[in-house]
PALUM-970036 format. One record per residue: z, y, x of N, C-alpha, C in turn; residue number from 0. Coordinates in nm, 3 decimals. Example, Ala and Ser with C-alpha at 12.3 -4.5 7.8 and 13.67 -1.06 7.14 Angstrom:
// PALUM-970036
SITE	n_w	n_v	n_u	ca_w	ca_v	ca_u	c_w	c_v	c_u	pos
SITE	0.780	-0.569	1.319	0.780	-0.450	1.230	0.780	-0.330	1.320	0
SITE	0.708	-0.225	1.285	0.714	-0.106	1.367	0.787	0.003	1.290	1
***
This chain:
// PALUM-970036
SITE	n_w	n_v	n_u	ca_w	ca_v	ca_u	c_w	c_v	c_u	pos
SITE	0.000	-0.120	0.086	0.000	0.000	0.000	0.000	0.124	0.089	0
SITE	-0.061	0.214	0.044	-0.132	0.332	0.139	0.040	0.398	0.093	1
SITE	0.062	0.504	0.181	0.175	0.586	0.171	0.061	0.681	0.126	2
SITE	0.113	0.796	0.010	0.028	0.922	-0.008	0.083	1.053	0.025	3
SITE	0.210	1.002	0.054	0.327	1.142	0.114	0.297	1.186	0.167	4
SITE	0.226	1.303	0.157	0.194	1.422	0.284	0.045	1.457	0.256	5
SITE	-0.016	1.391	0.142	-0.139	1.358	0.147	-0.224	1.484	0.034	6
SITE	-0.212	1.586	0.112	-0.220	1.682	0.035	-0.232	1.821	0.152	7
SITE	-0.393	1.893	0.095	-0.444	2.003	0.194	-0.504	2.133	0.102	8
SITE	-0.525	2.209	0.209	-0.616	2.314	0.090	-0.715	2.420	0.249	9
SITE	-0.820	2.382	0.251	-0.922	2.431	0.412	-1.016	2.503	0.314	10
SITE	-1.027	2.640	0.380	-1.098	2.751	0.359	-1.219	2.777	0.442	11
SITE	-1.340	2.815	0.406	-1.442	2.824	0.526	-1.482	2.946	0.438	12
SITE	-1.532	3.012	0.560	-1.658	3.134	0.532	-1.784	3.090	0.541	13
SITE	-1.873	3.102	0.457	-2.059	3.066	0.477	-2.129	3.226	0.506	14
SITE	-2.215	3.180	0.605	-2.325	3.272	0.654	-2.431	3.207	0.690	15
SITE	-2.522	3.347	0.649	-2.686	3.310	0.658	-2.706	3.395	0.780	16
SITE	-2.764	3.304	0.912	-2.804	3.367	0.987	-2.921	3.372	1.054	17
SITE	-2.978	3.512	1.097	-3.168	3.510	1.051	-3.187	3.589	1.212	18
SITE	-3.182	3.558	1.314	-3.221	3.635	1.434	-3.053	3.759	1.472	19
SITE	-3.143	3.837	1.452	-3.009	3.933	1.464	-2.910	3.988	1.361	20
SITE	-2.999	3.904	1.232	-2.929	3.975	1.103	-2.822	3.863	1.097	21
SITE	-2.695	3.887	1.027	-2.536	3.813	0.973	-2.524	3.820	0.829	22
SITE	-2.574	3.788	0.753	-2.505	3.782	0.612	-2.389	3.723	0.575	23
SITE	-2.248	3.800	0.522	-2.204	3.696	0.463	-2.206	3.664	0.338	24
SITE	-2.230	3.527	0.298	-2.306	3.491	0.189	-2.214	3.411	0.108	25
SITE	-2.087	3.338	0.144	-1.997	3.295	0.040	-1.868	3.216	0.079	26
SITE	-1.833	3.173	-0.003	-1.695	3.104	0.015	-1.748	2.916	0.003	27
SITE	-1.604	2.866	0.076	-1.629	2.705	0.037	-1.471	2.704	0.100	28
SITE	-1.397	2.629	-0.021	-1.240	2.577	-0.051	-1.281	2.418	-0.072	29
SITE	-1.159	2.342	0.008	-1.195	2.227	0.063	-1.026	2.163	0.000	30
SITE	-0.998	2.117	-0.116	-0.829	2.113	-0.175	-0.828	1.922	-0.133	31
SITE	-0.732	1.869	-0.105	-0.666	1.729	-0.139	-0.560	1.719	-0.190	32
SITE	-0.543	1.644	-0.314	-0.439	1.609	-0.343	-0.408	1.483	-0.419	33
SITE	-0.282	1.429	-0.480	-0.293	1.277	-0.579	-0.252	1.292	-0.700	34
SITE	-0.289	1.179	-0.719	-0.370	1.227	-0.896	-0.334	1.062	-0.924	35
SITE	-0.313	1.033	-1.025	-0.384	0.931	-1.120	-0.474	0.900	-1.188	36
SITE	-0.559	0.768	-1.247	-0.624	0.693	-1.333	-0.599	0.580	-1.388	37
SITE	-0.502	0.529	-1.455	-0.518	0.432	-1.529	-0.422	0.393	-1.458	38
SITE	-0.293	0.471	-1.432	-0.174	0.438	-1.361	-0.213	0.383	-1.222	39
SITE	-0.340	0.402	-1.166	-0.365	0.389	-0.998	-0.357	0.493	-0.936	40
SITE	-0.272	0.505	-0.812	-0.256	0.631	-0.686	-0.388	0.635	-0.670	41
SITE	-0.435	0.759	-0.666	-0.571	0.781	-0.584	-0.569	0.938	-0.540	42
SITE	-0.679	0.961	-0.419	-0.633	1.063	-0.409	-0.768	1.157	-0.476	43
SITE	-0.756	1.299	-0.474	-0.828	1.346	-0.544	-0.878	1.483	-0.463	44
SITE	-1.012	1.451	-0.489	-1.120	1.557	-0.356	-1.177	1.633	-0.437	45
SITE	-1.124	1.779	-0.399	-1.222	1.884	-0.453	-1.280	2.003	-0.358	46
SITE	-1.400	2.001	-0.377	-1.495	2.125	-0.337	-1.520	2.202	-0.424	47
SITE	-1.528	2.330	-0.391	-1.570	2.454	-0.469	-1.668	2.554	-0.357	48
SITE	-1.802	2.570	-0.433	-1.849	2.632	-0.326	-1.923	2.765	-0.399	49
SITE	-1.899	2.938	-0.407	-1.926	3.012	-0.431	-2.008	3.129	-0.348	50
SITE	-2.106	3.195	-0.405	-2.198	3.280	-0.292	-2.086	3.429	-0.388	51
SITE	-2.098	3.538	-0.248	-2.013	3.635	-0.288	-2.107	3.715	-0.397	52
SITE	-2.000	3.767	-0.449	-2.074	3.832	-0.589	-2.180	3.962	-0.558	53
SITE	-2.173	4.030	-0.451	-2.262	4.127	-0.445	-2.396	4.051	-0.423	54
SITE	-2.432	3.907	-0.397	-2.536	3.851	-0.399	-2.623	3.801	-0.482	55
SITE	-2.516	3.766	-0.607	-2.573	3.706	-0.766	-2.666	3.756	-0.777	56
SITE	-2.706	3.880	-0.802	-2.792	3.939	-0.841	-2.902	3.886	-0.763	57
SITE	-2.878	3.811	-0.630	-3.019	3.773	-0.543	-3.049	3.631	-0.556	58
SITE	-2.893	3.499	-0.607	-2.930	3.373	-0.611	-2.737	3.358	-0.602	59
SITE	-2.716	3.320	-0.767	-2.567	3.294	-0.807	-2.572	3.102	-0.755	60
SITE	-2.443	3.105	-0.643	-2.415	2.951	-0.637	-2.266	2.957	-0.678	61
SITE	-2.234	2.873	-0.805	-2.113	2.801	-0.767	-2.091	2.683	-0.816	62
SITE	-2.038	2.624	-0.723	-2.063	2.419	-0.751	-1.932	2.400	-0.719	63
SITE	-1.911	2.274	-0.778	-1.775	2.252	-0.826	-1.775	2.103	-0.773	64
SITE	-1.720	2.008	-0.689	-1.735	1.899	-0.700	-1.591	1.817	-0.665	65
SITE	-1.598	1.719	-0.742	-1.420	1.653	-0.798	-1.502	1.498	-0.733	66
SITE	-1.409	1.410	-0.673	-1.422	1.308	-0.697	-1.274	1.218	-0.658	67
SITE	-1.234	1.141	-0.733	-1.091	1.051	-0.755	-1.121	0.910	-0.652	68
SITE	-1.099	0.891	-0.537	-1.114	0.778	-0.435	-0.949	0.670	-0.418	69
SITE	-1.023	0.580	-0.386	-0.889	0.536	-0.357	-0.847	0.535	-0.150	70
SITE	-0.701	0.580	-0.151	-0.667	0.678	0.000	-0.696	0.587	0.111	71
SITE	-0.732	0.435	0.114	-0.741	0.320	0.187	-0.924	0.341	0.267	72
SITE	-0.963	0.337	0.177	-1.079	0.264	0.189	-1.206	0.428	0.101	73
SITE	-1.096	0.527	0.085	-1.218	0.654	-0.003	-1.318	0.566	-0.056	74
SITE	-1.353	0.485	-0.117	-1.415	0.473	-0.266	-1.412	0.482	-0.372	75
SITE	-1.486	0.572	-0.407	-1.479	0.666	-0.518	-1.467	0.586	-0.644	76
SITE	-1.388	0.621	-0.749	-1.330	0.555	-0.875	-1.444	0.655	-1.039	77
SITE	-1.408	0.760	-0.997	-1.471	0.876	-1.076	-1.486	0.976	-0.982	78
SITE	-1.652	1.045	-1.017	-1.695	1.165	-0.936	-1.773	1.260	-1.037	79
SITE	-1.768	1.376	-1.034	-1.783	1.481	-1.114	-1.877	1.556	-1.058	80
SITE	-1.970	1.636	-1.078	-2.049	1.748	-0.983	-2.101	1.871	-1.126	81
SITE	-2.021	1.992	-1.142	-2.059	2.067	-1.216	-2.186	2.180	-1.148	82
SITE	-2.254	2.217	-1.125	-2.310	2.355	-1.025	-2.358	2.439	-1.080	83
SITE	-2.387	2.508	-1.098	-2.485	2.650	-1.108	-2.562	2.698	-0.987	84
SITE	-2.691	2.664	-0.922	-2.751	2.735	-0.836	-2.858	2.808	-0.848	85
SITE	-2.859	2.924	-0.846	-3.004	2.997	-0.886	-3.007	3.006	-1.021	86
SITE	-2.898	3.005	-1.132	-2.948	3.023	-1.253	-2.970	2.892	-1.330	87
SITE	-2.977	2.806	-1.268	-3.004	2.617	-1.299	-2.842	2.545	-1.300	88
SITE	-2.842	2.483	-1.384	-2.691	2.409	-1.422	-2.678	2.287	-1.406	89
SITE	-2.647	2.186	-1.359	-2.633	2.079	-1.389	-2.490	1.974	-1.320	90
SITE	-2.453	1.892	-1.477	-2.371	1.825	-1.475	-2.358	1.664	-1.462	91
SITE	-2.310	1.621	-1.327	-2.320	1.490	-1.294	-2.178	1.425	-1.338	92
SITE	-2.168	1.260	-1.370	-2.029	1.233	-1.382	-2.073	1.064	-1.331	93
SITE	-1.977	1.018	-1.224	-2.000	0.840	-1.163	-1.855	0.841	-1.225	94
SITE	-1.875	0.675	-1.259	-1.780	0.622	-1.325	-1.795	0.489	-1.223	95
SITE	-1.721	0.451	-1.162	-1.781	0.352	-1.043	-1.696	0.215	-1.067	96
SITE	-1.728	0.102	-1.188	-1.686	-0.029	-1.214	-1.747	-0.121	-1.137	97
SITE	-1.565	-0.145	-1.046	-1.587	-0.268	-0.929	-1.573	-0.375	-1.001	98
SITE	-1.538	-0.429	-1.139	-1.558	-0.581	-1.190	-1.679	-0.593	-1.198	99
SITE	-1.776	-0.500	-1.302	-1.901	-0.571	-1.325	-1.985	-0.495	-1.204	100
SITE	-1.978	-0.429	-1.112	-2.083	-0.407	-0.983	-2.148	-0.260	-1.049	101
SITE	-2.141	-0.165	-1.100	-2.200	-0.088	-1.219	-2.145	0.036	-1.164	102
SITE	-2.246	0.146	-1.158	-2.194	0.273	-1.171	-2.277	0.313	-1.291	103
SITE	-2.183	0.389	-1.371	-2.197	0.455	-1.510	-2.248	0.576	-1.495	104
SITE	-2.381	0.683	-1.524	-2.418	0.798	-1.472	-2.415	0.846	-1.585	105
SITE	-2.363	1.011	-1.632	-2.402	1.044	-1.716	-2.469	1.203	-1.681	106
SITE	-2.584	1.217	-1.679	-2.622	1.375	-1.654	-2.682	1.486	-1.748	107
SITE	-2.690	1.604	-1.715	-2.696	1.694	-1.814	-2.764	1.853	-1.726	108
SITE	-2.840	1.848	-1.742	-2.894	1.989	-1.689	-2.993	2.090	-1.735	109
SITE	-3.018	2.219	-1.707	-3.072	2.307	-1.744	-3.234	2.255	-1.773	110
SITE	-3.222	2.281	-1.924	-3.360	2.212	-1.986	-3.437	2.099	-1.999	111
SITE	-3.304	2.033	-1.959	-3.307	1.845	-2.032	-3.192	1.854	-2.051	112
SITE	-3.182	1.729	-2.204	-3.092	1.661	-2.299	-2.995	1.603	-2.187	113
SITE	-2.873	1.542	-2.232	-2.773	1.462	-2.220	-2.850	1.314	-2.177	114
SITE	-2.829	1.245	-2.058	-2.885	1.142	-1.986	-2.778	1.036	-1.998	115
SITE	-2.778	0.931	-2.014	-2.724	0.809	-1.995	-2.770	0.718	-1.901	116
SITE	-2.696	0.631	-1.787	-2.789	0.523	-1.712	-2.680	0.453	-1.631	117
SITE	-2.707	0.354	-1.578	-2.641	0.271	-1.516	-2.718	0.220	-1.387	118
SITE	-2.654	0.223	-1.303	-2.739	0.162	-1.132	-2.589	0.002	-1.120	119
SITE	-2.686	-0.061	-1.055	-2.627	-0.185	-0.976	-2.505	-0.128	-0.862	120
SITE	-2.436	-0.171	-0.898	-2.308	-0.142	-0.757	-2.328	-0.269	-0.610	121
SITE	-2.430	-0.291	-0.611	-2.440	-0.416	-0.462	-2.431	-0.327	-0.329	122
SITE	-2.352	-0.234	-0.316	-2.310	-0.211	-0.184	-2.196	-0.089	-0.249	123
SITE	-2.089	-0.101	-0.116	-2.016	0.056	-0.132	-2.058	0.140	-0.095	124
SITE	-2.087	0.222	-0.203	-2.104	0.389	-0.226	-2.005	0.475	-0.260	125
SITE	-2.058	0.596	-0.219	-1.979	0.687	-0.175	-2.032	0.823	-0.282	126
SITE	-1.924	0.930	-0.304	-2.055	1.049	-0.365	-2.002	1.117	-0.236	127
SITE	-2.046	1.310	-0.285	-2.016	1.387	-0.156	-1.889	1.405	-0.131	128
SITE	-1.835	1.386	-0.209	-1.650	1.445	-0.173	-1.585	1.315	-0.065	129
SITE	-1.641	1.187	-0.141	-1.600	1.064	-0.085	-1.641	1.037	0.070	130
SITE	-1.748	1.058	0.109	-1.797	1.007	0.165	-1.761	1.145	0.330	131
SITE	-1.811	1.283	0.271	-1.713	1.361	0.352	-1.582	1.321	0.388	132
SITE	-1.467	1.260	0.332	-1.401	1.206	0.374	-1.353	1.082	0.496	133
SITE	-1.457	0.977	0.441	-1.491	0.896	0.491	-1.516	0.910	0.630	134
SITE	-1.620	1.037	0.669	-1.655	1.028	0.802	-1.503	1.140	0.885	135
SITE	-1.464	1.201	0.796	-1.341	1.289	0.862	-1.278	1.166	0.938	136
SITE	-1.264	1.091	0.885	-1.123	1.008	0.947	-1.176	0.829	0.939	137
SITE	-1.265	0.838	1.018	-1.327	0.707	1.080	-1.306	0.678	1.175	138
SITE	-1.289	0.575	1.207	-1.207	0.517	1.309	-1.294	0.532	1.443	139
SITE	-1.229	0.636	1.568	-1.330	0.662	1.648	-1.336	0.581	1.787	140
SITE	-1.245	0.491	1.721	-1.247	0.407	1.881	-1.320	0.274	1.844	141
SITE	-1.428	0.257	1.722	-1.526	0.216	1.704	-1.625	0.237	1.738	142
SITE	-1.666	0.376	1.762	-1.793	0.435	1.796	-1.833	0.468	1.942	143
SITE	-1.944	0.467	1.981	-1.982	0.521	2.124	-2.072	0.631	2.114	144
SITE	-2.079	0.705	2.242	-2.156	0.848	2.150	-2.292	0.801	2.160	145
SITE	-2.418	0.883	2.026	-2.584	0.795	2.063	-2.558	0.695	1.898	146
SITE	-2.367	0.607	1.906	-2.385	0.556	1.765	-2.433	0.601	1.646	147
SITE	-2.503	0.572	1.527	-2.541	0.623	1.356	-2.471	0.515	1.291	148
SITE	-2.389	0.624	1.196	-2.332	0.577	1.114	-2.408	0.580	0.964	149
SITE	-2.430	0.486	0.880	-2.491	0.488	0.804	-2.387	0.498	0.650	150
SITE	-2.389	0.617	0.588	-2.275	0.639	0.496	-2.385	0.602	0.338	151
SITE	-2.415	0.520	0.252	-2.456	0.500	0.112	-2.418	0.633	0.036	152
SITE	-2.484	0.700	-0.027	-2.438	0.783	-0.070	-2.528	0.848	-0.204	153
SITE	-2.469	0.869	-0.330	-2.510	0.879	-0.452	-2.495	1.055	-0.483	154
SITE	-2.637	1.101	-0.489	-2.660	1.264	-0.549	-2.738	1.253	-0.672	155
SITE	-2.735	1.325	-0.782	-2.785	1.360	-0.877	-2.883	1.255	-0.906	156
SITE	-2.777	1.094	-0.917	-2.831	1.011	-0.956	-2.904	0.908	-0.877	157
SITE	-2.927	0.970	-0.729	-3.035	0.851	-0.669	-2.955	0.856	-0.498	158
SITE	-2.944	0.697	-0.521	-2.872	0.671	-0.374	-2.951	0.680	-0.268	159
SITE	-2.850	0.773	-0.201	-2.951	0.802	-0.035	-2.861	0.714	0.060	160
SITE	-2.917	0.678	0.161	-2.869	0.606	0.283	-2.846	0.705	0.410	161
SITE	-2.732	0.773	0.362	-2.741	0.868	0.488	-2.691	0.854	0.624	162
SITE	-2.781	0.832	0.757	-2.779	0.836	0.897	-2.693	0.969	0.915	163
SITE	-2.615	0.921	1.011	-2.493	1.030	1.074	-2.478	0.956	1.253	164
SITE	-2.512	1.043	1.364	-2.532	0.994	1.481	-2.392	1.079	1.523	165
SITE	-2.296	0.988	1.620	-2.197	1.071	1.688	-2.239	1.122	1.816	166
SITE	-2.251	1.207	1.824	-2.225	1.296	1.958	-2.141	1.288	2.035	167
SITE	-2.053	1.258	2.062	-1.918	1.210	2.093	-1.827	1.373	2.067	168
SITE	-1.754	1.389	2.198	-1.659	1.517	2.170	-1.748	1.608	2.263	169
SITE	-1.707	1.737	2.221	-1.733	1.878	2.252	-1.634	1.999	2.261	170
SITE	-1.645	2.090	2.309	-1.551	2.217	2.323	-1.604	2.344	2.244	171
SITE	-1.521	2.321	2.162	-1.583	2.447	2.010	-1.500	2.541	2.033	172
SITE	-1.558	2.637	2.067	-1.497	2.779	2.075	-1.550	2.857	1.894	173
SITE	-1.483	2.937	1.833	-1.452	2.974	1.722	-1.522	3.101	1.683	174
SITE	-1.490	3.167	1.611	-1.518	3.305	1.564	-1.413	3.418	1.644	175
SITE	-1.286	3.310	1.629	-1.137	3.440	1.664	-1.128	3.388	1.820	176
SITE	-1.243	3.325	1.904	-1.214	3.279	1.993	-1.138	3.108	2.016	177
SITE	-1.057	3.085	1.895	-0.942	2.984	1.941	-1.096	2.870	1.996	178
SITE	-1.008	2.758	2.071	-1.105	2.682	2.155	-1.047	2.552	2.082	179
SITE	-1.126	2.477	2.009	-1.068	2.334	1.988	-1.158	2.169	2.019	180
SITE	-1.060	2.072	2.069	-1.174	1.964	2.092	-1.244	1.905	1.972	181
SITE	-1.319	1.850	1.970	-1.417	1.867	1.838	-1.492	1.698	1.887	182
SITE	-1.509	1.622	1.737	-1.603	1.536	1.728	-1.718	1.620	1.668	183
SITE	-1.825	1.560	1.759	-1.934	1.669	1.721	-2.046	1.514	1.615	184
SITE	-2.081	1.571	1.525	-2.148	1.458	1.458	-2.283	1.523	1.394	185
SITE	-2.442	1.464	1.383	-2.544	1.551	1.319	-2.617	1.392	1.255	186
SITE	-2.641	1.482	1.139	-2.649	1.447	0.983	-2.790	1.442	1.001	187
SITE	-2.893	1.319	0.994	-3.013	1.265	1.016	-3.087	1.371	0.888	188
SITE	-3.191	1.442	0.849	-3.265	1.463	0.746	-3.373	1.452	0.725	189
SITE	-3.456	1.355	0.789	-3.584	1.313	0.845	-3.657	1.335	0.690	190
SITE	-3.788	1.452	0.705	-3.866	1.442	0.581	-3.848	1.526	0.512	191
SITE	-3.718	1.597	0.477	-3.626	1.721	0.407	-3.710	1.832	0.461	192
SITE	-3.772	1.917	0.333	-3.816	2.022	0.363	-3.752	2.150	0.340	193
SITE	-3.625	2.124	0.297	-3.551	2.286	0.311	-3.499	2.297	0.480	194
SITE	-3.497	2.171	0.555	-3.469	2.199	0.719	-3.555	2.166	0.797	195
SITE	-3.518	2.282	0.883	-3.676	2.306	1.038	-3.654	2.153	1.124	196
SITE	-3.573	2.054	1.103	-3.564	1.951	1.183	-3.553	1.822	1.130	197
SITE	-3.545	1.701	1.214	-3.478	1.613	1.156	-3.299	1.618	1.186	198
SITE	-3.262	1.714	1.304	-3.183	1.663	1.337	-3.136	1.822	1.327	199
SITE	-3.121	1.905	1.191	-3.094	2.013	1.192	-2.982	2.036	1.113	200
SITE	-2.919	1.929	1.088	-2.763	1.977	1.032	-2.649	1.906	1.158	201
SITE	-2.545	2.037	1.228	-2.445	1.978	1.288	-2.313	1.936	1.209	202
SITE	-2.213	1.861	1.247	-2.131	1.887	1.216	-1.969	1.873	1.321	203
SITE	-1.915	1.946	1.345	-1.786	1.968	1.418	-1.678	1.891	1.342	204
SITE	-1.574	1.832	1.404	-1.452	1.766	1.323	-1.341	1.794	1.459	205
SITE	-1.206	1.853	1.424	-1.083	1.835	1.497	-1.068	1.690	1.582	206
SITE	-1.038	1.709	1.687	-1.053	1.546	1.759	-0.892	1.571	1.790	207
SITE	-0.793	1.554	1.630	-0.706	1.559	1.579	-0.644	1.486	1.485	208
SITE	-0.495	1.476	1.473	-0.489	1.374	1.328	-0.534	1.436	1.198	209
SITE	-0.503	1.602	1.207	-0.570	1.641	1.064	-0.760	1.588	1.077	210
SITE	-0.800	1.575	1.193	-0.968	1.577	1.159	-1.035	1.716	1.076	211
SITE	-0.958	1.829	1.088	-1.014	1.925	1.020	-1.175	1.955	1.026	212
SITE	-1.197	1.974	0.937	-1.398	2.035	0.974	-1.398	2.178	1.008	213
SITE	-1.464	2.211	1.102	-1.425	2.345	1.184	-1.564	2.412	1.157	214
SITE	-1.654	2.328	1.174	-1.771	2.388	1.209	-1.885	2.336	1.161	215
SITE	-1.962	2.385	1.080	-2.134	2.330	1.030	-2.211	2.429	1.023	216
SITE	-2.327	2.349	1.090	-2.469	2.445	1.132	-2.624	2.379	1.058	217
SITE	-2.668	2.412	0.989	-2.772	2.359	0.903	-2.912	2.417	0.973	218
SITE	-3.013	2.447	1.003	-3.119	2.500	1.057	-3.234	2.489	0.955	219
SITE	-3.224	2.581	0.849	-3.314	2.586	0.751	-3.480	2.615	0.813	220
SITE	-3.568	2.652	0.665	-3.680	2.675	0.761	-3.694	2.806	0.798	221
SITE	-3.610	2.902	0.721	-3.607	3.035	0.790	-3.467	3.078	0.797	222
SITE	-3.420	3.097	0.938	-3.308	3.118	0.953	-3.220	3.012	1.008	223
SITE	-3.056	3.031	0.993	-2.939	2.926	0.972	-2.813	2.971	0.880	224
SITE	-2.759	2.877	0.828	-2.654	2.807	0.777	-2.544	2.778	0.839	225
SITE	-2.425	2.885	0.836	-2.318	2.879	0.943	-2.173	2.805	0.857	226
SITE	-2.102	2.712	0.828	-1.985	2.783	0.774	-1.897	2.773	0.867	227
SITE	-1.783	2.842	0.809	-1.617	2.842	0.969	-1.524	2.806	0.873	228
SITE	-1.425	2.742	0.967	-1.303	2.686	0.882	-1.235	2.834	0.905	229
SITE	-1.164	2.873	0.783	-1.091	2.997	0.830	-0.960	2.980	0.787	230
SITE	-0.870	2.976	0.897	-0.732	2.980	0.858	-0.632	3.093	0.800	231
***
């Protein structure tokens, strides 16, 4: 039985768009853990909230909301939620993830289609985004060698991706306020993805710590970059 005592956070980041010499700052992203119940099971419970600042709406309103209920052992997700608003477009995801019959339950709903019903086969563990972010926070690193891909299953707006994650091993991340921290450095495969200039254009930084905090992500769109900072 997992202990959940202590098992409880709340990580703040700043997002920026950065274009040559220009800095936008472009929004917020709150990163909460805490435990929760379902059906009288401990689980813990992952939420993201990700908002663009309001003097921007007027140019492209984001705010996405994403919940998902895992269990603290093994983060597989039990129930996952994804509300968003991006650009004016809405849509509402909900996984219902039944380990007797192998079944995830989908129900979706978005801007200018009806209410969706469907069901996918559960023959492997999957993950959604809250879960599976987790997952790689606090993976066991004396498994890995750097050059390793980790291959995380992972379920978005209905259709499972197989997402490649290569470790870098560790690095020395110097900050915004300066502070200097050791860092698992990890980049997120996107081979084919046409909102990024690469295949290998999303980084990601992790505390080479027991919190595993996420410090640092760098996305390399096709015009510009995608900064966020953990801000304490």
């Amino acid at each position: 039985m997992v202990n959940l005592q202590g098992q409880t956070e709340k990580l703040s980041y700043k997002v920026y768009y950065n274009w040559g010499f220009i800095w936008i700052d472009a929004g917020t992203l709150i990163l909460t853990t805490s435990v929760d119940t379902i059906d009288n099971i401990p689980l813990l419970r992952l939420e993201g909230t990700g908002k663009s600042l309001s003097r921007w709406n007027w140019l492209y309103k984001l705010d996405d909301h994403y919940t998902s209920w895992c269990y603290p052992d093994s983060y597989y997700p039990v129930l996952a939620r994804k509300d968003a608003l991006e650009g004016g477009y809405h849509i509402n995801n909900e996984y219902r993830f039944d380990y007797t019959d192998s079944l995830v339950y989908i129900s979706t709903e978005e801007t200018r289609k009806p209410l969706t019903l469907d069901t996918l086969p559960l023959n492997e563990q999957l993950y959604d985004a809250q879960s599976a972010t987790q997952k790689l926070r606090f993976i066991d690193l004396a498994t890995l060698r750097e050059g390793d891909t980790i291959m995380l299953p992972i379920i978005m707006d209905g259709v499972i991706h197989h997402q490649n994650i290569v470790f870098n091993g560790l690095d020395t991340l110097i900050m915004q306020n300066k502070q200097v921290y050791s860092a698992c450095k990890f980049t997120a495969l996107v081979t084919g993805h046409k909102l990024f200039s690469a295949d290998d254009a999303v980084k990601v930084w992790i505390s080479n710590d027991e919190k595993r905090i996420p410090l640092y992500i760098k996305a390399d769109i096709t015009i510009g970059t995608i900064k966020i900072f953990y801000h304490e």
